[in-house]
Each structure stands twice: as C-alpha cells, then as structure tokens.
C-alpha positions in Angstrom: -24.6 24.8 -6.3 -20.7 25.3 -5.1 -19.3 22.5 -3.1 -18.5 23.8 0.8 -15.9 22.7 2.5 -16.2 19.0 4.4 -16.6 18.9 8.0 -14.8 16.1 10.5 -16.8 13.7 12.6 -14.3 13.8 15.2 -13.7 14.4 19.2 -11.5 16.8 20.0 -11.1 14.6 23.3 -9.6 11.7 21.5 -6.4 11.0 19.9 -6.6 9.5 16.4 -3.9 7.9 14.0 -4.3 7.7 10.4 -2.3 7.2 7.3 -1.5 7.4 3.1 -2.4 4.6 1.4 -0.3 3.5 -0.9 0.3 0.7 -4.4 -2.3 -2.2 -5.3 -4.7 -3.9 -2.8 -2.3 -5.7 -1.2 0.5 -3.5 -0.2 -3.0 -1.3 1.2 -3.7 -4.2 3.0 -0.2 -4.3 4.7 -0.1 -1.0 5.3 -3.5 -1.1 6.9 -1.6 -3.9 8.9 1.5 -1.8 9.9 -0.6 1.7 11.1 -3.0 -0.7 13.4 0.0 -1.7 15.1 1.6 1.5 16.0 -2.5 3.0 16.9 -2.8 0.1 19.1 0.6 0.7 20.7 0.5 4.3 20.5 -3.6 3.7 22.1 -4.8 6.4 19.2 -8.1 5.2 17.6 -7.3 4.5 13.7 -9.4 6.2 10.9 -8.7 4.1 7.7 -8.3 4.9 4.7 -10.5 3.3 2.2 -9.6 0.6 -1.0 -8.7 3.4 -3.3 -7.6 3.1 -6.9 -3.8 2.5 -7.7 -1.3 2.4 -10.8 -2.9 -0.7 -11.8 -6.5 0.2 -11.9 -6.2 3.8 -12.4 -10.2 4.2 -12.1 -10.4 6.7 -9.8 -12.9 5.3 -7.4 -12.7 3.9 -3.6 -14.4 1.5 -1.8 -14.5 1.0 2.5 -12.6 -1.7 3.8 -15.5 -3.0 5.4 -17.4 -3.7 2.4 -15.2 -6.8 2.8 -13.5 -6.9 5.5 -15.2 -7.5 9.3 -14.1 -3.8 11.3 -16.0 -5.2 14.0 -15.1 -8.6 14.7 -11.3 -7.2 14.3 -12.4 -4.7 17.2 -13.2 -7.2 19.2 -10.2 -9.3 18.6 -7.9 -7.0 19.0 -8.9 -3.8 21.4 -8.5 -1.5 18.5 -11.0 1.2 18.1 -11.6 2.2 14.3 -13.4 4.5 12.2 -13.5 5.0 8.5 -12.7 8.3 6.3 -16.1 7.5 4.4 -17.5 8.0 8.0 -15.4 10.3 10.0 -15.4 13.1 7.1 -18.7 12.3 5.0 -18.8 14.3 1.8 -22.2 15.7 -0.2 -22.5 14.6 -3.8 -21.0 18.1 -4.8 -17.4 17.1 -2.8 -17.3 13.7 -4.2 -17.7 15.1 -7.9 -15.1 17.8 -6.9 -12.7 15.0 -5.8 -13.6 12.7 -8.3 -12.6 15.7 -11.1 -9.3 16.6 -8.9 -8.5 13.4 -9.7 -9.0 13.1 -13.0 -7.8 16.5 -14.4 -4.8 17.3 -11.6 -1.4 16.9 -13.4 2.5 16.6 -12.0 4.9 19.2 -12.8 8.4 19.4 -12.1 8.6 22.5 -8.8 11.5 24.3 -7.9 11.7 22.3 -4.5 10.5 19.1 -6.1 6.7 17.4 -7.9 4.2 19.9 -7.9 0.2 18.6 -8.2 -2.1 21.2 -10.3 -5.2 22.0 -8.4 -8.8 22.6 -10.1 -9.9 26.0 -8.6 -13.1 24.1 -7.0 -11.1 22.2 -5.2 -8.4 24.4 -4.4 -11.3 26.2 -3.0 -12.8 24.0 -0.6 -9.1 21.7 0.6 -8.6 21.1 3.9 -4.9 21.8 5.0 -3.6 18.8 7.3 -0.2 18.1 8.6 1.8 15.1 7.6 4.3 13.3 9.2 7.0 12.1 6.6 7.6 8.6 7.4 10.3 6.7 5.1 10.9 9.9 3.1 7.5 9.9 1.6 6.8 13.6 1.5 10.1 15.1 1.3 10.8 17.9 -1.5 12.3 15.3 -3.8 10.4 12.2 -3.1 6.7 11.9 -4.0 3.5 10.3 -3.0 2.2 7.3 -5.1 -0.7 7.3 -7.4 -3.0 5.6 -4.3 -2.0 8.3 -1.7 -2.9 11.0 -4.2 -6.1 9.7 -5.2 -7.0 9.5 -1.6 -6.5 13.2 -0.7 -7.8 13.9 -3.7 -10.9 12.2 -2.7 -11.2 13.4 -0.1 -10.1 17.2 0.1 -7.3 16.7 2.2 -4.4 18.9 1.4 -1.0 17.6 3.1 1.4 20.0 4.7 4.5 17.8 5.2 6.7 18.1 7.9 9.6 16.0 9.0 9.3 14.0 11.9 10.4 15.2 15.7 13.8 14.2 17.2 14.0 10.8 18.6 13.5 11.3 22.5 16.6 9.1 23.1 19.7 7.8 20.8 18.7 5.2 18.4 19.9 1.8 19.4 20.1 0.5 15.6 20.8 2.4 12.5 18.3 2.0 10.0 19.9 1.1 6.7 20.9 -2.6 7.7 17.6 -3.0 8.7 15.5 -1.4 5.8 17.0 -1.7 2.8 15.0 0.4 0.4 14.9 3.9 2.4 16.1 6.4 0.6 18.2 8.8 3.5 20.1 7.2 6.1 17.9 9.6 8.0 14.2 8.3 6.9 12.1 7.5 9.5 11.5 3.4 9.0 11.2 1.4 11.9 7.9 0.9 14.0 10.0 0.7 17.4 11.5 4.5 16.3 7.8 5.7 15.0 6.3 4.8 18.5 9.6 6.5 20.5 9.1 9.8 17.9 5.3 10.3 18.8 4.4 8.4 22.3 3.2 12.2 23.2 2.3 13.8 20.0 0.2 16.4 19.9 -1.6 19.0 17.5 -0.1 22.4 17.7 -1.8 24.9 19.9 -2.5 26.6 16.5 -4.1 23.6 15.4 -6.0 23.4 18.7 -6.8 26.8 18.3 -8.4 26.5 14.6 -10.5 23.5 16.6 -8.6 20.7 14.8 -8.4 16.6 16.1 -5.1 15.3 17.4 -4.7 13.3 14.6 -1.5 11.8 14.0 -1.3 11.6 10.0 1.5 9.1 8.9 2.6 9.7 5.2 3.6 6.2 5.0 3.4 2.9 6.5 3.6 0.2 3.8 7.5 0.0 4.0 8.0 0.5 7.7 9.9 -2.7 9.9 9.9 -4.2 13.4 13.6 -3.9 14.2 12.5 -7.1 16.4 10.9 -9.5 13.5 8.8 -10.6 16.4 6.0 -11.3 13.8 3.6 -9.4 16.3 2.3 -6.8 13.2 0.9 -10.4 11.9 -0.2 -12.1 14.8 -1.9 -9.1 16.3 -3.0 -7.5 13.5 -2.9 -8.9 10.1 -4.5 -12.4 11.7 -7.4 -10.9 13.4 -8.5 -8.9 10.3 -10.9 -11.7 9.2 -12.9 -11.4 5.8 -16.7 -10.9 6.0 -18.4 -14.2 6.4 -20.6 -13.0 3.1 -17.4 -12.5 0.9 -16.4 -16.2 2.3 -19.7 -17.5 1.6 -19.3 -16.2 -1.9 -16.5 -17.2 -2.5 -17.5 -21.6 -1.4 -20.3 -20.5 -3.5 -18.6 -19.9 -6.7 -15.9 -22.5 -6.3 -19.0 -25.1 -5.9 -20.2 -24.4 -9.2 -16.9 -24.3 -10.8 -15.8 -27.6 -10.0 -19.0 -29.4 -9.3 -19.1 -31.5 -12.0 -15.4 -32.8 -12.0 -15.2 -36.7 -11.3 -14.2 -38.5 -8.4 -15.1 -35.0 -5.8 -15.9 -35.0 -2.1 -18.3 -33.1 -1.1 -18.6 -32.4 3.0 -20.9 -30.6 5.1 -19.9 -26.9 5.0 -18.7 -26.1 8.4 -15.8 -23.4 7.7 -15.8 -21.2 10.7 -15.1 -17.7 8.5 -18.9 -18.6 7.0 -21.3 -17.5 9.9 -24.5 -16.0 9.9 -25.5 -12.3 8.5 -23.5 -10.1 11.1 -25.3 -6.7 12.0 -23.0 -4.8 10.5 -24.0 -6.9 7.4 -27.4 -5.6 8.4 -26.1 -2.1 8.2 -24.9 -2.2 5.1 -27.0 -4.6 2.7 -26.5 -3.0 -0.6 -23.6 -3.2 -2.4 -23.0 0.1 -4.5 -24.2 -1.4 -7.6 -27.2 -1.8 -6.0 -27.3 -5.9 -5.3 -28.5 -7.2 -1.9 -25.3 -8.8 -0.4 -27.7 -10.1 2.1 -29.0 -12.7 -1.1 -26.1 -14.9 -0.8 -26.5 -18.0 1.1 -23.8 -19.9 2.5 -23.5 -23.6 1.1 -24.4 -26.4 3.2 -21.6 -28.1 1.8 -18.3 -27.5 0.0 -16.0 -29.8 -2.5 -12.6 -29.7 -1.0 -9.9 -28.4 -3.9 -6.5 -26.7 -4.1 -6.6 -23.0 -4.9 -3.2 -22.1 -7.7 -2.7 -18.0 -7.8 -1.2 -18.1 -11.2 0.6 -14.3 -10.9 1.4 -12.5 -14.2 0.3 -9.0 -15.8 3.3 -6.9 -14.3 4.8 -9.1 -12.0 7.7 -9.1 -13.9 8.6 -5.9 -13.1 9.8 -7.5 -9.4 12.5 -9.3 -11.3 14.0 -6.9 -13.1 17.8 -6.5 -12.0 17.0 -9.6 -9.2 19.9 -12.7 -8.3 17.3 -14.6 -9.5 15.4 -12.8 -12.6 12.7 -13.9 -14.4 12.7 -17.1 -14.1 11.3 -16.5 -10.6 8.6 -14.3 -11.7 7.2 -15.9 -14.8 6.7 -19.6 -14.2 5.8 -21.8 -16.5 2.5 -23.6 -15.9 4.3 -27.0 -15.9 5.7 -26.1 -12.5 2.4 -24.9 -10.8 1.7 -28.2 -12.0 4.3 -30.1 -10.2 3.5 -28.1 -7.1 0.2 -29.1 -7.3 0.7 -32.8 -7.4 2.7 -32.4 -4.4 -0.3 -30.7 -2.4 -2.2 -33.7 -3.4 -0.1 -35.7 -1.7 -0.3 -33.6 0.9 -4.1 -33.6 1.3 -4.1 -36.9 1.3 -1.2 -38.1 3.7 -1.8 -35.2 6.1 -5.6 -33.6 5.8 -6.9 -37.2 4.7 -8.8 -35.4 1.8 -9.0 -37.4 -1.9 -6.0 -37.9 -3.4 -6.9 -35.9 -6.7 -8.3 -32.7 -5.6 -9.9 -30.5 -8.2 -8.1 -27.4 -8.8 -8.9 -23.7 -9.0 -6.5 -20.9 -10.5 -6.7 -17.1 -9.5 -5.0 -15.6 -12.0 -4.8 -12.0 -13.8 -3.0 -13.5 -17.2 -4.6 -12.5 -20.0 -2.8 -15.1 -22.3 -4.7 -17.8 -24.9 -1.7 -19.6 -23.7 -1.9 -19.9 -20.4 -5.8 -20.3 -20.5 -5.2 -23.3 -23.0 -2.7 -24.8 -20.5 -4.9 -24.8 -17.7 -7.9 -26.1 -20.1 -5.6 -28.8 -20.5 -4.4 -29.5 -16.8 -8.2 -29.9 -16.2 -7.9 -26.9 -13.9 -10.9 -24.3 -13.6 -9.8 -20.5 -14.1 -12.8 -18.4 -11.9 -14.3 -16.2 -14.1 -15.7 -13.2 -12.2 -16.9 -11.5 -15.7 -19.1 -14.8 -16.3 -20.3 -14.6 -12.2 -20.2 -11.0 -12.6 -18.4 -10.3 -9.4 -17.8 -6.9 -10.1 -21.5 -6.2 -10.5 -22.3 -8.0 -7.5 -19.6 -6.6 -4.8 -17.9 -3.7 -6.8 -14.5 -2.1 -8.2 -12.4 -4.4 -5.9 -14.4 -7.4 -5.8 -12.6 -9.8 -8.4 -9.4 -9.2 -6.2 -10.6 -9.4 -2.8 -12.7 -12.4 -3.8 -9.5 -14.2 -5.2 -8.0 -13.3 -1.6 -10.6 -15.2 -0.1 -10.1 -18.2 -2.3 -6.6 -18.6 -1.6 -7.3 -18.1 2.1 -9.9 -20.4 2.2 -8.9 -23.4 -0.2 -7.9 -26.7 1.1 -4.4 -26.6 -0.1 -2.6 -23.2 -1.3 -0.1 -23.0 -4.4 1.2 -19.7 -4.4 3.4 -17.4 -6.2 6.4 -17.0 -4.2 7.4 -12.9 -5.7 3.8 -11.9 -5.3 2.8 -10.2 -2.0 -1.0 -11.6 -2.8 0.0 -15.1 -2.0 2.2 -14.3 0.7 -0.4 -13.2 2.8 -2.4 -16.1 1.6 0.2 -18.3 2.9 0.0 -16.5 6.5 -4.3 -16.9 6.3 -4.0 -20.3 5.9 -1.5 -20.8 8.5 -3.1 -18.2 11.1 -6.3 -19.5 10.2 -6.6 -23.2 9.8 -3.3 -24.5 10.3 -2.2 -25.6 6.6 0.9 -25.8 4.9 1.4 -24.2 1.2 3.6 -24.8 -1.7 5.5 -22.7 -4.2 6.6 -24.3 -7.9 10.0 -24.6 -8.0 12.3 -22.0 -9.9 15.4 -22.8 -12.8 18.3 -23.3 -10.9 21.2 -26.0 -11.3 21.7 -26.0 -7.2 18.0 -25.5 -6.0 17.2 -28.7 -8.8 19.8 -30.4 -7.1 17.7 -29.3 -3.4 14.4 -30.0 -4.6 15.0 -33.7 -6.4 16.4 -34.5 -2.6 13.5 -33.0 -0.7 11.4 -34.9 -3.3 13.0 -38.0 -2.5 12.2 -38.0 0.7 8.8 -37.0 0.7 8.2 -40.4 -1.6 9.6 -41.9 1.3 6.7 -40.0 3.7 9.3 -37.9 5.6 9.0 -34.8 4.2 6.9 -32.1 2.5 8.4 -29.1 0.1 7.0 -26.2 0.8 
C-alpha cells in the first residue's frame, strides 16, 4: 500500500516555533536550549525536534527527547508549552519506511545555485513543503544543512523552502561579527536579541493560511545563535530547568553502585538525590522502551557510594584542535593529568563536601584504545560499560550517551574535558543543580605550569581550589 501524505496535529489558533537540529547530542541539546528561549520570549508553543542521528552515528534513527528527558516537569518550571514532532505530525509505518529509505538512499550533488539532495520518487511524492527561516546562513544557496537537520526532514517528510529572514524593524544597535565569530556573512542572522526584533509579529502568509497551514515559525538554525547580553538567561531559564527523567537518574546510581561496590574503604549513604523521585505519569505513559524493556523495572537505590565521575573525551575530538593557539595538547590529554585533576577533587570532597578522602572513580569515555583502558585498569578507575549492562538494549540508540550525561551531572565531584561541549554542560548541571565545583586536568604550557604550581600551592595551604 502507497504511503499518503502525513497530516499536522496542530491549531491553526496557536502560534508555534520550531527548529533544525543540528551535530551530536549535545550541540541538539543546546540548540534545544537556544529555540526555548526565543518561543518563551516570542510566547509561541515549541514542537521539538527529536534525538536524531548525526555525523557520528550515522544510523539513521531518532528517538523523542522525552524518552529521557522530563517535558513536563520543564513545563512547569518554566511556563513553556511544548509538543513533540513524533506527536504533532504522527506518521503510519508506510511514512516512517519512506523516511527511513530517504535517508538512506538520498545523495548530495553539486546544483547550479548550490547542494542539491536526490529525492526517492515515494517520497518526493508525499513531502510536505514548509518555509524556513535562514538563521546564521544555514539555508542559503551556498551553505548547507548538516547531516542531523537532513535526517530530520527526511524523517519526517518535511521539505524546506528557505527564505531569508525579514528586515529588522529598527537599526541594529551592534553588528554581528564581533559578537559571533563563526557566521559566515556579515549579514547572517545570529543573535537571539535580533531573532526576537525580526519575528515578534510573524505570521504565515495568507497563502499559507489559505492552504490551511499552522503559524509555525521554522528556524533553520539555532545551535550557533548568541545573547548579545551574555546575561546567562538561555541557561538559567532554560538549559537548568530541563531536568533528566528521574528513571534515567535512577539508572544511572544504579549502575555506578555495581561498578564500584566492591572498591575498599567506600561510603555508602542513604540515597536521597532529589533528580531520583518516584515513577512520574508521564513515566506511566510511556513504560516501554522501543526495544521493548519495561523502563518502569528500574528501582531507585536506597543508597549510593559517593565517587568522582572523569569524562575521558577522545574519538574525534581532536578535530577541535586542529589550527587552535593551543593544539592538541588541549584536546588529547594524557591520562596522567585526569589523574592529577582527580586527586585534587579528592581533596576537594573531603575539605569542602566532607565525603572520604579517596573517592572511587568512574570514567565516561568513548576511547577505544588498549591503552587508555590499561591506564585506567591501573589507576584503579572503573570505565562503565554499557555493552556489559546493555544500556542500549535497555533505553535505546542514545542511551549510552544520555546515560553518561547523567553520570557526570550527578557524580559527587566532576572532571571534565575542558574542549568538549559534553562536560561543559555537565559543569553547569552540577553547578545549577547541586552547587559543586568541577575540575579540568591541566594542559602543556611553560606559563599556565607556572599558574597552576601557584594555585597548587595555595590550595596545600587550604586557600584555594583549581578549577
């Protein structure tokens, strides 16, 4: 039976804002982050986007965000109304295998006005046009989409008809260049304060109208857009309130118990971590993961063993430090500075949190080197092992990333990776959510040696702590 075209779930009485997702998991989180703060300033009710596969996965598959993350506590917190693509425009089984095979078979070719992405005739058939508001040049003639935002329309039959964004209502008070410092055209659309002066009154053509279509405000990007301000409020209204689900965080004590249970010398306290609560309905709702396992199963500890959490970054990191001041020496870090990093955030568990002075240790990591696992064999350390827990069975495609997010958020102490955007929201977690400082290992340079021997210094004396 031929696929049909998919229908929208959506008022034509309410003004929505939606958005491309775009590179791994975490730069999707961020942009998540960045198009909840213009709908909630803009007072448009957000459809999201869901996990979807990127350049690193390259598996073709999506998951909601609410599989792990909770839509309605953030709701609550925050006075954001939000819906989901998996709800808002629900596809048959024939769609999804049309979108799935788009996927898999559409090719790039070089177009007289720029990329050109090959269409199967099935889905060519049943694709929904939609406009699209370039936002940081993403959509213009000679700047594609990325591999995630492709994947997503491809999903999910949306054809984008780009269009460049209307004239700002007033004379911009800043330029953006000094501002943003990877758009591409001085006149890219890049700051949040000049997307919310462009489209405070948006609205769908009366073509649009006509052909019965939403007043949905489609961004084309939102990952690289700025607060002109740096008032932080993105994070503190947003990216803060966007808690994990308590099951994920339940999951997560529950695996690090097992790991590091038998070490000598632990602590174990009563488990009384406030992202662990009981089964949520929307928990209820949605029991199953897609595998087929009842998320409902997992119990939350009664206790936990306090530890520091190390996200040991490697695979392609080091393509951040290609042509960077500081190179690769700030990307690939030897182990024997995570290790110094740890030992000072066992000093501070024990001065500050008044925790045992040799906390185990846990490393997130996506190395794939004999070396580096002999190293932290070594250290004593405990690398989590989602193929031995079988995490991916359990919560899906994502799982053994989002998981590892919820380690480093929830661990007593955080050593992160200072280029990696994984551990920088960590960092913010575990300040936004309990209050706790985080440490980076130190990189190879004459003048930061000469910094960091100081700092050290004093913190031997009790005065200080790196971080």
């Amino acid at each position: 039976m031929a696929a049909t075209p998919a229908v929208n779930n959506l008022n034509a009485n309410t003004k929505y804002l939606s958005f491309l997702p775009f590179g791994g998991l975490t730069n999707q989180f961020i942009s998540v982050q960045n198009a909840a703060f213009i709908a909630l300033k803009l007072n448009r009710t957000l459809i999201l986007p869901p996990i979807i596969s990127n350049s690193h996965d390259r598996k073709n598959t999506h998951q909601r965000w609410s599989r792990y993350m909770g839509l309605p506590r953030f709701m609550q917190l925050t006075g954001l109304q939000v819906l989901e693509w998996d709800d808002v425009r629900p596809m048959t089984d024939a769609q999804r295998q049309v979108g799935l095979d788009q996927g898999l078979r559409s090719t790039t070719i070089k177009g007289p006005l720029g990329p050109i992405h090959t269409e199967t005739e099935e889905w060519a058939a049943i694709a929904e046009n939609t406009t699209c508001q370039i936002i940081h040049g993403y959509g213009r003639p000679e700047l594609d989409i990325n591999f995630s935002a492709r994947n997503f329309l491809f999903h999910f039959l949306i054809r984008p008809v780009f269009v460049f964004a209307p004239a700002p209502p007033r004379k911009q008070d800043k330029p953006n260049a000094p501002i943003v410092y990877d758009n591409r055209d001085s006149g890219d659309v890049v700051l949040v304060e000049d997307i919310l002066d462009r489209y405070s009154d948006y609205d769908i053509s009366p073509k649009e109208r006509a052909q019965g279509k939403p007043n949905l405000l489609f961004l084309s990007h939102t990952f690289g857009v700025k607060l002109a301000a740096r008032t932080g409020d993105d994070w503190n209204l947003i990216g803060k309130n966007l808690h994990f689900q308590p099951k994920v965080m339940e999951y997560a004590t529950l695996r690090i118990n097992q790991e590091i249970q038998d070490d000598k010398d632990i602590e174990v306290l009563p488990n009384n971590d406030p992202e662990e609560v009981e089964i949520t309905e929307d928990e209820r709702r949605n029991p199953v993961s897609e595998e087929g396992t009842t998320i409902t199963d997992i119990q939350a500890p009664s206790t936990r063993i306090p530890h520091i959490a190390v996200h040991l970054r490697r695979d392609d990191i080091w393509h951040k430090c290609v042509g960077a001041k500081k190179g690769m020496n700030n990307c690939m870090i030897p182990i024997e500075r995570y290790a110094d990093a740890v030992e000072r955030a066992r000093v501070y568990a024990s001065r500050t949190l008044g925790l045992h002075s040799h906390l185990p240790v846990v490393v997130t990591t996506d190395t794939q080197s004999e070396e580096d696992f002999q190293k932290i064999k070594e250290l004593g350390w405990h690398r989590l092992n989602h193929s031995k827990y079988q995490t991916t069975e359990i919560w899906g495609t994502f799982g053994d990333a989002l998981v590892d997010a919820a380690i480093l958020a929830h661990a007593d102490v955080l050593v992160g990776s200072a280029v990696s955007t994984m551990s920088r929201i960590a960092v913010l977690r575990q300040k936004g959510w309990y209050d706790r400082r985080s440490f980076f290992p130190t990189v190879e340079h004459p003048k930061e040696e000469r910094r960091v021997m100081m700092k050290r210094r004093l913190e031997d004396e009790g005065e200080i702590i790196v971080v």
